[in-house]
N, C-alpha and C positions, 0 to 999 in steps of 0.2 A: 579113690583117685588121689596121685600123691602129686602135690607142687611144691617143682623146683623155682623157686623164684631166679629171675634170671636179670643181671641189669644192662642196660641198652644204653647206647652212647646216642646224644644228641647226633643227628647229621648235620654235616658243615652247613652255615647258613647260605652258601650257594647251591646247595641241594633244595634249598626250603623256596616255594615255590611264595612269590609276593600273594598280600592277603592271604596266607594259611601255614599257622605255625603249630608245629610237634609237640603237644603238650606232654603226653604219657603213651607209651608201645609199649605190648609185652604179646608172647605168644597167641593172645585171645581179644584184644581190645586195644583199639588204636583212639588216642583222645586228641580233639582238636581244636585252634581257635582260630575261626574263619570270620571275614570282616561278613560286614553286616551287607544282607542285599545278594550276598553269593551263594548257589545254593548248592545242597550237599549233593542231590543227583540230578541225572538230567532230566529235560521235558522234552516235549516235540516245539517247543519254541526257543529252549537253550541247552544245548547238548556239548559248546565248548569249555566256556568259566564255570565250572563246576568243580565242587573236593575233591567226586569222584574221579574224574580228570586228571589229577595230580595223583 
């Protein structure tokens, strides 16, 4: 398996959704910093303010 390393441009900070910022993309793995309390997927009790979501 051969990698091209590829580099990624931040998106503009009004693309970046409040409480959850871009740390690291690349083809395989997306990094994030999400405030504290928000959660990454949903439930049957919150399925709006979620990562996934964004």
């Amino acid at each position: 398996m051969t990698s091209d390393p590829k580099t990624f441009k931040q998106p503009p900070s009004r693309y970046q959704p409040r409480g959850l910022t871009i740390l690291y993309e690349d083809l395989n793995i997306l990094v994030i910093n999400k405030t504290s309390g928000m959660l990454t997927i949903s439930t049957d009790k919150e399925k709006d303010r979620t990562a996934a979501v964004f």
